[in-house]
DRENDO-1510 file (C-alpha; in Angstrom, 1 decimal, always signed):
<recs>
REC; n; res; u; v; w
REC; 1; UNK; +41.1; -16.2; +95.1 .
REC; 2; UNK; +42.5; -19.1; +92.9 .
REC; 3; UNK; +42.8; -16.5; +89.7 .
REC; 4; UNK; +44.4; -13.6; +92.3 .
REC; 5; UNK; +46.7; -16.7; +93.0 .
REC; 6; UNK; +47.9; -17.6; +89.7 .
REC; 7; UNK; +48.4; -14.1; +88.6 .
REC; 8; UNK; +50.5; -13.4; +91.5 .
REC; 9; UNK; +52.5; -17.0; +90.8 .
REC; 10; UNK; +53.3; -16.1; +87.1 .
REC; 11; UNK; +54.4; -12.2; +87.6 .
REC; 12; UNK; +56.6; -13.6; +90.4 .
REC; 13; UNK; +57.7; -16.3; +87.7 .
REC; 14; UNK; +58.5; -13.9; +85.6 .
REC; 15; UNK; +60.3; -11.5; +87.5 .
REC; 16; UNK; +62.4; -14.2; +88.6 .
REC; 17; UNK; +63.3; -15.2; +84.6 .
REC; 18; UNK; +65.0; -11.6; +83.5 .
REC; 19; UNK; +68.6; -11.6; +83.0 .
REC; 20; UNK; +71.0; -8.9; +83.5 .
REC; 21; UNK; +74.0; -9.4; +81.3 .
REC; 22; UNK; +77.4; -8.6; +82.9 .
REC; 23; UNK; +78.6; -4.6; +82.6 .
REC; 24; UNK; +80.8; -4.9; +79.8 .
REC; 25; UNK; +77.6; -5.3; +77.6 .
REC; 26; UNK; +76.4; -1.7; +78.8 .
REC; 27; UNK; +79.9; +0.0; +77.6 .
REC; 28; UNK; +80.9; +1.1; +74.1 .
REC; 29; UNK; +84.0; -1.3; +73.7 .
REC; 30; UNK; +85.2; +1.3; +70.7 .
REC; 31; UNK; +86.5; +4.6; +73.1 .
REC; 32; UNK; +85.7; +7.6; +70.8 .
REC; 33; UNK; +86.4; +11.0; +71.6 .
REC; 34; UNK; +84.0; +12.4; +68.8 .
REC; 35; UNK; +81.0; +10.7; +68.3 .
REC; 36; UNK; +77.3; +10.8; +66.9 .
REC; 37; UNK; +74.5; +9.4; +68.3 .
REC; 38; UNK; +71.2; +8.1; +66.3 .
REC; 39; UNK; +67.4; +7.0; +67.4 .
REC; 40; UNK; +64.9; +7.0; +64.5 .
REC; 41; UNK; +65.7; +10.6; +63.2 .
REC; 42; UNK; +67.4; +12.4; +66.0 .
REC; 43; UNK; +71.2; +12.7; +66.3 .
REC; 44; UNK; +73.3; +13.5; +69.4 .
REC; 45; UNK; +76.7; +14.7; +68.6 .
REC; 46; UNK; +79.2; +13.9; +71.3 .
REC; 47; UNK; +82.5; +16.0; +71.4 .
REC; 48; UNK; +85.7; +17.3; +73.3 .
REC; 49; UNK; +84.6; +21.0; +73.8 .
REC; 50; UNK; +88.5; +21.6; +74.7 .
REC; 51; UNK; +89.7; +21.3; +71.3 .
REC; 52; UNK; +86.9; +22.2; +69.2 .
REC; 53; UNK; +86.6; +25.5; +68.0 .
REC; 54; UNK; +83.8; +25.6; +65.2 .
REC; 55; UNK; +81.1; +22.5; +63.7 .
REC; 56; UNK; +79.4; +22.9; +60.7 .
REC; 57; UNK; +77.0; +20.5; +59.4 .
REC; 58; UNK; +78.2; +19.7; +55.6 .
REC; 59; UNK; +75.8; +19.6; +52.2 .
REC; 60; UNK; +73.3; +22.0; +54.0 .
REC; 61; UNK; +75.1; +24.4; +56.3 .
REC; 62; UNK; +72.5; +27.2; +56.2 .
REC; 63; UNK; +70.4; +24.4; +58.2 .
REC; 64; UNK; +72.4; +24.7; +60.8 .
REC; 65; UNK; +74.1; +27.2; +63.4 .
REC; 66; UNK; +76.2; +25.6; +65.9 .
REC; 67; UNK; +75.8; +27.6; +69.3 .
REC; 68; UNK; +79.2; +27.0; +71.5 .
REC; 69; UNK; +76.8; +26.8; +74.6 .
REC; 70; UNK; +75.1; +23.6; +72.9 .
REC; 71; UNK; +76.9; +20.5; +74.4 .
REC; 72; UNK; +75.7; +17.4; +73.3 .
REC; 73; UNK; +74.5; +19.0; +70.3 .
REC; 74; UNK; +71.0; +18.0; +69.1 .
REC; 75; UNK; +69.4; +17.2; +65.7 .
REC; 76; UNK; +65.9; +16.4; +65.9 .
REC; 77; UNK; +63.7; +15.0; +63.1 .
REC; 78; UNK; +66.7; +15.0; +60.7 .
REC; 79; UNK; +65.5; +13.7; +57.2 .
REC; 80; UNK; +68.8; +13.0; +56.1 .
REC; 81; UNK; +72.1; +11.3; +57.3 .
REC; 82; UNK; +74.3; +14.3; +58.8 .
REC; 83; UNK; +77.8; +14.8; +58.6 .
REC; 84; UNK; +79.6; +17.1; +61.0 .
REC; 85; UNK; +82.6; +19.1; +60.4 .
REC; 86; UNK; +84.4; +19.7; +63.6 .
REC; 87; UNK; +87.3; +22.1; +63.2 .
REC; 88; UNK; +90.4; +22.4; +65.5 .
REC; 89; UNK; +93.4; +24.3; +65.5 .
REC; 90; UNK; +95.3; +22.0; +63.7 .
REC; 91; UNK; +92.6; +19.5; +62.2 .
REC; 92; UNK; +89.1; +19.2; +60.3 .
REC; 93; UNK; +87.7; +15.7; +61.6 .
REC; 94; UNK; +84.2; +14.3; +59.9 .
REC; 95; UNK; +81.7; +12.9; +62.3 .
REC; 96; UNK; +79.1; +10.2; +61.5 .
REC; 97; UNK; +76.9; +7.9; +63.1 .
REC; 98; UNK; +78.2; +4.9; +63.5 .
REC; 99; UNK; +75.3; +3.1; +64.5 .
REC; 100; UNK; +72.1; +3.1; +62.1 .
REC; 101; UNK; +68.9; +3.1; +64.2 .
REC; 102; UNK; +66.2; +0.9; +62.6 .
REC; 103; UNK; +63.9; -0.5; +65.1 .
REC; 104; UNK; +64.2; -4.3; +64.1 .
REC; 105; UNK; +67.7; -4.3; +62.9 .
REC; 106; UNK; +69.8; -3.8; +65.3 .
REC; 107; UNK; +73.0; -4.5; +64.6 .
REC; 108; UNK; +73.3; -2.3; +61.6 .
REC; 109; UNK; +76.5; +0.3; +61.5 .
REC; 110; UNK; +79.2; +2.0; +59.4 .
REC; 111; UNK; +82.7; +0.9; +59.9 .
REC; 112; UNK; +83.6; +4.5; +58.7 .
REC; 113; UNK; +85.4; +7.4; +61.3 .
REC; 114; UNK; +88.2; +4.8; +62.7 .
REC; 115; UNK; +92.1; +5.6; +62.6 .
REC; 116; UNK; +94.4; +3.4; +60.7 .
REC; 117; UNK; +98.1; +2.8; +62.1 .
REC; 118; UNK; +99.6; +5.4; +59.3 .
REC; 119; UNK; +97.0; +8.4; +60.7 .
REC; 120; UNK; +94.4; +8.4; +58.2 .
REC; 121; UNK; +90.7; +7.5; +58.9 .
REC; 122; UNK; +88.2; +4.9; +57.5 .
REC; 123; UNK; +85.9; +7.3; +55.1 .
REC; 124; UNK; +82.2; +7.5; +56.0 .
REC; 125; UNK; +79.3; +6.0; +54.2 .
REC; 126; UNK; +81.3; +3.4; +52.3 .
REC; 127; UNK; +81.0; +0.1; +54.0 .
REC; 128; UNK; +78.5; -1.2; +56.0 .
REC; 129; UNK; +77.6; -4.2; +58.0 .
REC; 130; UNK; +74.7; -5.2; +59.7 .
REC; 131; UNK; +72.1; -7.8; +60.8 .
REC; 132; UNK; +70.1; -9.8; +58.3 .
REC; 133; UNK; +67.6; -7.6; +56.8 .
REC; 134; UNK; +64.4; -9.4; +57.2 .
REC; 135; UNK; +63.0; -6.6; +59.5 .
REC; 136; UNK; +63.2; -3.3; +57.4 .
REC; 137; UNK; +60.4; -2.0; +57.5 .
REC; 138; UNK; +59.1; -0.1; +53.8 .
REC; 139; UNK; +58.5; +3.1; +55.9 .
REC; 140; UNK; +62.3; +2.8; +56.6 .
REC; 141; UNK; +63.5; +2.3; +52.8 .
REC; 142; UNK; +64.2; +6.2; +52.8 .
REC; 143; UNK; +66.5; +6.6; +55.7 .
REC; 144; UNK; +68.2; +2.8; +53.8 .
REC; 145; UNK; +68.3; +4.7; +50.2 .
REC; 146; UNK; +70.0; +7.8; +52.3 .
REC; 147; UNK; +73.0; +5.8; +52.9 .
REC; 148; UNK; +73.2; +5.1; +48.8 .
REC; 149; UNK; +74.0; +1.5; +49.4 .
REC; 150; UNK; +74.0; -0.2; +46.0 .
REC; 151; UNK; +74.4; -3.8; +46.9 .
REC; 152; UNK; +74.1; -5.7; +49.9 .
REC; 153; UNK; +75.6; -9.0; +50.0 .
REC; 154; UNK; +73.6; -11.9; +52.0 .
REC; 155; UNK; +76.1; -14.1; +53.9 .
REC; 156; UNK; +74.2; -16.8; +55.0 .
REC; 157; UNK; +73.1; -20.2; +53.8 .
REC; 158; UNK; +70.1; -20.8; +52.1 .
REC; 159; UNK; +68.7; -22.8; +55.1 .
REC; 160; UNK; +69.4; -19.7; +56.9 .
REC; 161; UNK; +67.7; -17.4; +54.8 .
REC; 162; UNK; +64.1; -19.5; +54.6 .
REC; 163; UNK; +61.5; -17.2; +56.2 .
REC; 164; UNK; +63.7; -14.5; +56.6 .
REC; 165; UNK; +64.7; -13.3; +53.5 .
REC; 166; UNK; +65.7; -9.5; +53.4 .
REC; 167; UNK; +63.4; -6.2; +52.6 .
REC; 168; UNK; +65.3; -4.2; +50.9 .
REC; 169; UNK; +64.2; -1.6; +48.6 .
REC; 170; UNK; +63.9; -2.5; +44.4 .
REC; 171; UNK; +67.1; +0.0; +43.5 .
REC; 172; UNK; +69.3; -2.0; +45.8 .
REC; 173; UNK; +70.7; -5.2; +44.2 .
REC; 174; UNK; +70.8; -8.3; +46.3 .
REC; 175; UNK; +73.6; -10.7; +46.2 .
REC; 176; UNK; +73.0; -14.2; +48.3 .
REC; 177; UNK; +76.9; -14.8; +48.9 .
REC; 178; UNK; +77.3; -17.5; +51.5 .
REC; 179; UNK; +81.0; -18.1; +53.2 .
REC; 180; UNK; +79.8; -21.2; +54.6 .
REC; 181; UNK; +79.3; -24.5; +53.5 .
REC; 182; UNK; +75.1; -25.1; +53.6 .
REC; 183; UNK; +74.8; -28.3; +55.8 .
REC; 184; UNK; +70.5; -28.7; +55.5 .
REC; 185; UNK; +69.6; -29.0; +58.8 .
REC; 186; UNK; +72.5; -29.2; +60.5 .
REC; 187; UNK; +71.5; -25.6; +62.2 .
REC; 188; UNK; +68.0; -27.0; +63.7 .
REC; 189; UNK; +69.8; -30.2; +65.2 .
REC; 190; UNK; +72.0; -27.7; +66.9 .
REC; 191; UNK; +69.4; -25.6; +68.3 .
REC; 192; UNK; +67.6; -29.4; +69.3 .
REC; 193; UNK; +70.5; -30.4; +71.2 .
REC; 194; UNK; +71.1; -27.0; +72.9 .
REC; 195; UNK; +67.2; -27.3; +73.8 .
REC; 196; UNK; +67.9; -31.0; +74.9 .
REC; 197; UNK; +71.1; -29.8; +77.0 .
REC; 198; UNK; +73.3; -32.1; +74.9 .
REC; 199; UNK; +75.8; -29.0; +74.5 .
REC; 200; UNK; +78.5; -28.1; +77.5 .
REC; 201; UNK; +80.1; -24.7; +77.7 .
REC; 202; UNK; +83.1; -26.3; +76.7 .
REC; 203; UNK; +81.4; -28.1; +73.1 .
REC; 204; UNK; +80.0; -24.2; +72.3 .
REC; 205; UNK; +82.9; -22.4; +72.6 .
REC; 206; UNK; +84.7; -25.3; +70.6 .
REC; 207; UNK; +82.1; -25.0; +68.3 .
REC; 208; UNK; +82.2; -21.4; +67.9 .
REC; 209; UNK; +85.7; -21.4; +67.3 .
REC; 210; UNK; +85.5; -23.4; +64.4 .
REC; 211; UNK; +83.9; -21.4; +62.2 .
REC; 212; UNK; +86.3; -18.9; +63.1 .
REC; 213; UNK; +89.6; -21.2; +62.1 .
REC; 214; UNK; +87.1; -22.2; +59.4 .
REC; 215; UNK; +86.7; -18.7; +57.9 .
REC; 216; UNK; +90.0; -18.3; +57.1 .
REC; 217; UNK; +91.2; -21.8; +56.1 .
REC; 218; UNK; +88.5; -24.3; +54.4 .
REC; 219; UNK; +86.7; -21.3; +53.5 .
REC; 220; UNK; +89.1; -19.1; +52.3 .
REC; 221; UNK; +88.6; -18.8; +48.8 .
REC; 222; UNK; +84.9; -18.0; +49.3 .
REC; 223; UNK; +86.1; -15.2; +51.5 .
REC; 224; UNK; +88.4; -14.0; +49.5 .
REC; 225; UNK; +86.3; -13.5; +46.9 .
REC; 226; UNK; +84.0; -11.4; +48.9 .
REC; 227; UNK; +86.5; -9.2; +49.7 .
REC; 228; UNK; +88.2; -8.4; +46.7 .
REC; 229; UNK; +83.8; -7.4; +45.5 .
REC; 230; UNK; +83.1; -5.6; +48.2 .
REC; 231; UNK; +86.3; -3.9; +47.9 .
REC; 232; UNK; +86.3; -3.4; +44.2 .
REC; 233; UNK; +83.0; -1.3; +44.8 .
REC; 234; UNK; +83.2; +2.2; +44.3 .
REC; 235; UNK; +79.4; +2.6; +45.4 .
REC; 236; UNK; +78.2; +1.8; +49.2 .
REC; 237; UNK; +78.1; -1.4; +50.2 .
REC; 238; UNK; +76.4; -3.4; +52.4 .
REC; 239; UNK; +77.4; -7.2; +54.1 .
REC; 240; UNK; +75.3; -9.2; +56.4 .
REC; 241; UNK; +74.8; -12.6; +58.1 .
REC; 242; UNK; +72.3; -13.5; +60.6 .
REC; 243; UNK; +73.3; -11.7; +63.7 .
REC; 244; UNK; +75.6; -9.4; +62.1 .
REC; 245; UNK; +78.2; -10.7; +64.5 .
REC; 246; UNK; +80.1; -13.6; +63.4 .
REC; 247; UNK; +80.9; -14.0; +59.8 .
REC; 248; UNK; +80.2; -10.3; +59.3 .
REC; 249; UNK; +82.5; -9.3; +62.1 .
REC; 250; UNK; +85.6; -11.5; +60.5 .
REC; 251; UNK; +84.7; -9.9; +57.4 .
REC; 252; UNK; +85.0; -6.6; +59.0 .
REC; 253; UNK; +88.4; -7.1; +60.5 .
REC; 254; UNK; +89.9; -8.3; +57.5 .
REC; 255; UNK; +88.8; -5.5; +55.6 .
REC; 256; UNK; +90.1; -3.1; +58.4 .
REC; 257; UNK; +93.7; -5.5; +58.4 .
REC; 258; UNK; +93.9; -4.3; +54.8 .
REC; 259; UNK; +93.6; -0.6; +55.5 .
REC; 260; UNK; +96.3; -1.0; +58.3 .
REC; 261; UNK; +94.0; -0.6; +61.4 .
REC; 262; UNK; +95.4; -2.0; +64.7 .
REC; 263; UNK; +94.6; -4.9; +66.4 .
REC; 264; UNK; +93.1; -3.6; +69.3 .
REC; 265; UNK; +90.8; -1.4; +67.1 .
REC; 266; UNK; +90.0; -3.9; +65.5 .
REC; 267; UNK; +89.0; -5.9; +68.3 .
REC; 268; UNK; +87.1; -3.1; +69.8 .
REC; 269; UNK; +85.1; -2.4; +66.8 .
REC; 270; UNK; +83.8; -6.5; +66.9 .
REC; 271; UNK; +83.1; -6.3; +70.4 .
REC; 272; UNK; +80.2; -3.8; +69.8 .
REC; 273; UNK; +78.2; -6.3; +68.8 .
REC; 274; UNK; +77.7; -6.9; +72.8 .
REC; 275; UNK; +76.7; -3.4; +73.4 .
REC; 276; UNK; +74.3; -3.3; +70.4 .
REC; 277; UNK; +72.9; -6.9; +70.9 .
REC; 278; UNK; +72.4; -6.5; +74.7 .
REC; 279; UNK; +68.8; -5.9; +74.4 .
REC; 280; UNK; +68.0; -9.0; +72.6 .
REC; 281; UNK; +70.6; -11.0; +74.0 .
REC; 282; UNK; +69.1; -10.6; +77.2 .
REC; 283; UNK; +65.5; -11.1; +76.1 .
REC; 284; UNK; +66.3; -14.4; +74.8 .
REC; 285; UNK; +68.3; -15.5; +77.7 .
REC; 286; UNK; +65.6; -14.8; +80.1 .
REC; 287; UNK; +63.3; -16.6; +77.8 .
REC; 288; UNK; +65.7; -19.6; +78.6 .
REC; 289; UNK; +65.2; -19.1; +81.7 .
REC; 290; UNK; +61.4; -19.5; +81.8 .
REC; 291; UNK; +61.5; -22.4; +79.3 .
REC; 292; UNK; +63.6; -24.8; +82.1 .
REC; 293; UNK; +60.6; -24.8; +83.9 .
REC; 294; UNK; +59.5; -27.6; +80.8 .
REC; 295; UNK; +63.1; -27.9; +79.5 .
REC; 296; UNK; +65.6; -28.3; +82.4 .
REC; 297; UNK; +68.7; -29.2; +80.9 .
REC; 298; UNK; +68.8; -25.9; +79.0 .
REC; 299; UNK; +72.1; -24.0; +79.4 .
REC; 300; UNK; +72.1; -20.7; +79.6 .
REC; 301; UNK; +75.5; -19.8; +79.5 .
REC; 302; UNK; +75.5; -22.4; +76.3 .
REC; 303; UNK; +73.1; -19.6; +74.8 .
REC; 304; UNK; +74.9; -16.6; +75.8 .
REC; 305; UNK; +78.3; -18.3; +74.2 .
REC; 306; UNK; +76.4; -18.7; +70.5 .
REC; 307; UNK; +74.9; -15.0; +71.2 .
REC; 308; UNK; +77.5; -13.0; +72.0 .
REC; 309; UNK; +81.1; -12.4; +70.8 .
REC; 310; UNK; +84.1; -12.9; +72.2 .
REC; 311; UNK; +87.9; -11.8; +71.9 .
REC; 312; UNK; +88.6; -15.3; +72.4 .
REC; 313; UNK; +86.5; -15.8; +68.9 .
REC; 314; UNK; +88.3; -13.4; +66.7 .
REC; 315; UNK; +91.7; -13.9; +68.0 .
REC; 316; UNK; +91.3; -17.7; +67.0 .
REC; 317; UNK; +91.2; -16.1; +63.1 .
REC; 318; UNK; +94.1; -13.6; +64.1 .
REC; 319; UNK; +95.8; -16.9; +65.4 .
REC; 320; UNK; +95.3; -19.3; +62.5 .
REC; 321; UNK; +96.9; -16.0; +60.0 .
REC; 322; UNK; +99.8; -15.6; +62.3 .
REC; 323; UNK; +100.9; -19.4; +62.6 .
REC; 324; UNK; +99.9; -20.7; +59.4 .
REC; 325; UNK; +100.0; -17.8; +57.6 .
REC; 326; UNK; +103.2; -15.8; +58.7 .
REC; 327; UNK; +101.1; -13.2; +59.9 .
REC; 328; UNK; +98.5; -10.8; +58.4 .
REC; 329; UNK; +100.8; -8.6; +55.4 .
REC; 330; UNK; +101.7; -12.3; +54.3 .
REC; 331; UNK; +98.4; -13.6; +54.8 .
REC; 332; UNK; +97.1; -10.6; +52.5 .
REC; 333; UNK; +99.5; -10.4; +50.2 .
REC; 334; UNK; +99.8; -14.5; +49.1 .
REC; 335; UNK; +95.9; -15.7; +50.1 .
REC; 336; UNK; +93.6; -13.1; +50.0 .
REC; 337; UNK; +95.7; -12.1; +46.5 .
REC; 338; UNK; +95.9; -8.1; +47.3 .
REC; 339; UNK; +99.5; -7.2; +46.5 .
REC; 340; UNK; +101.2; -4.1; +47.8 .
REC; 341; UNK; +100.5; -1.8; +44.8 .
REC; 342; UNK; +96.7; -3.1; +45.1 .
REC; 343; UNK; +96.5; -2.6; +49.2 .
REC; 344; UNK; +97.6; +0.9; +48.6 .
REC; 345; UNK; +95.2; +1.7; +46.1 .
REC; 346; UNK; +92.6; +0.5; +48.4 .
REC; 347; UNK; +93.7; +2.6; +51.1 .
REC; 348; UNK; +93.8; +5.5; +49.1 .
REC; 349; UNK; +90.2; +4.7; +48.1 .
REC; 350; UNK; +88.8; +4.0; +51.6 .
REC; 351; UNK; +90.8; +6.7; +53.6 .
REC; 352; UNK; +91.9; +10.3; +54.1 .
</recs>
């Protein structure tokens, strides 16, 4: 009776301790009208049957015969990464995935397929940005090679890194490139006082915030630098940080700044690191919730505010370039060093 007792006590326990994020999590914050779909090696294409009039599937059409009934259409067991070709009446638009499924890294995706403010579109398979890669799995180096990433360039701190260092196959070449100052331990007394309940609300969002002025301010030549290499490449490249989130999404709308991608875009492209996250954020939140049992001060809204991101975050960059700065062309142009000439070379590079 006494074990029947305290089974019943600890499902009810933790039934009680899973968390349901609010909706916005659950919906793609980037709206597109042509989209593909990946889980391990299937692919879902999404598109508007209204307008499309033919899909091929380029490098290996005779693979594939698109039936105009098929709506999604499917690709099962793929081996390699596809691209579609979906023709219109007026236009030839290429469709990738822009999420990477790999079951521990989450947060992995191309920032390919999205349309600049002068019509062109953010070419495919050239720059990626993900989670740290400490979870790749070697029976998932084949789909990583696929994407003929050459370098992938590790953002966070040595302190970071310890006991999580990337798997990444021997071809690719590793660069340890952090954009933050390594404070030791600084990180573990954070995550003690969080534990501890020293943090408010208020102290993480102020936190938070601060290495977003930071990124563009006290460490803006260390940024810059990155840029101008990851831009310089003309093989695949990869950048990372921990959650893929924060210092990988400012690095992400700079680079999409430079190509002339809107603001709202841009934001929408940074806030799907909520939709991809969701999973885990909610895993660890309802862990949180189990642990004030023991810990009782814990905040969970505390935890959610380091996990997730926020416009609030990103628009504290776009607000440091536009008051200190004179806006972002300025801001381009005199710090990050990429005259006109330069911007447009990139953008020929990087778009069609």
């Amino acid at each position: 009776m006494k074990n029947l007792f305290l089974l019943f006590y600890f499902s009810l326990l933790f039934s009680s301790c899973s968390v349901k994020l609010p909706k916005s999590y659950s919906e793609k914050s980037l709206k597109e009208e042509n989209y593909l779909e990946n889980y391990r090696n299937n692919y879902t294409l999404h598109f508007n049957k209204s307008t499309v009039s033919e899909i091929n599937l380029q490098n290996t059409p005779n693979l594939f015969k698109w039936n105009k009934t098929d709506d999604p259409v499917l690709l099962k067991d793929y081996k390699t990464r596809p691209y579609f070709n979906l023709i219109s009446k007026s236009d030839t638009i290429t469709v990738s995935n822009r999420h990477i499924d790999f079951k521990n890294v989450i947060n992995f995706r191309d920032i390919g397929g999205i349309k600049t403010m002068e019509g062109k579109t953010v070419r495919w398979g050239k720059i990626f940005r993900s989670d740290n890669l400490a979870g790749l799995k070697k029976s998932e180096f084949r789909k990583f090679n696929d994407l003929h990433i050459q370098t992938v360039y590790d953002l966070r701190t040595a302190n970071e890194i310890k006991g999580k260092e990337d798997k990444l196959p021997e071809n690719v070449n590793y660069v340890h490139f952090s954009t933050v100052k390594d404070n030791g331990d600084l990180l573990a007394q954070l995550k003690n006082k969080v534990i501890n309940g020293e943090i408010s609300e208020e102290k993480s969002i102020e936190l938070t915030l601060e290495l977003y002025t930071g990124c563009v301010s006290e460490n803006l030549p260390t940024v810059r630098t990155l840029l101008q290499k990851v831009l310089a490449s003309d093989e695949p490249v990869l950048y990372h940080c921990s959650a893929g989130k924060d210092r990988t999404g400012m690095t992400t709308a700079l680079i999409l700044s430079i190509l002339k991608v809107d603001r709202k875009t841009i934001m929408d492209e940074y806030l799907l690191s909520n939709y991809y996250r969701k999973d885990k954020i909610e895993k660890m939140l309802g862990k949180v919730k189990l642990a004030k049992v023991v810990k009782r001060h814990i905040n969970t809204k505390v935890i959610e505010n380091f996990m997730k991101v926020d416009e609030r975050y990103l628009n504290a960059t776009f607000e440091v370039i536009d008051k200190k700065y004179g806006g972002m062309d300025k801001f381009i142009k005199n710090e990050l060093q990429i005259d006109d000439k330069s911007r447009n070379e990139l953008i020929r590079k990087l778009t069609y």
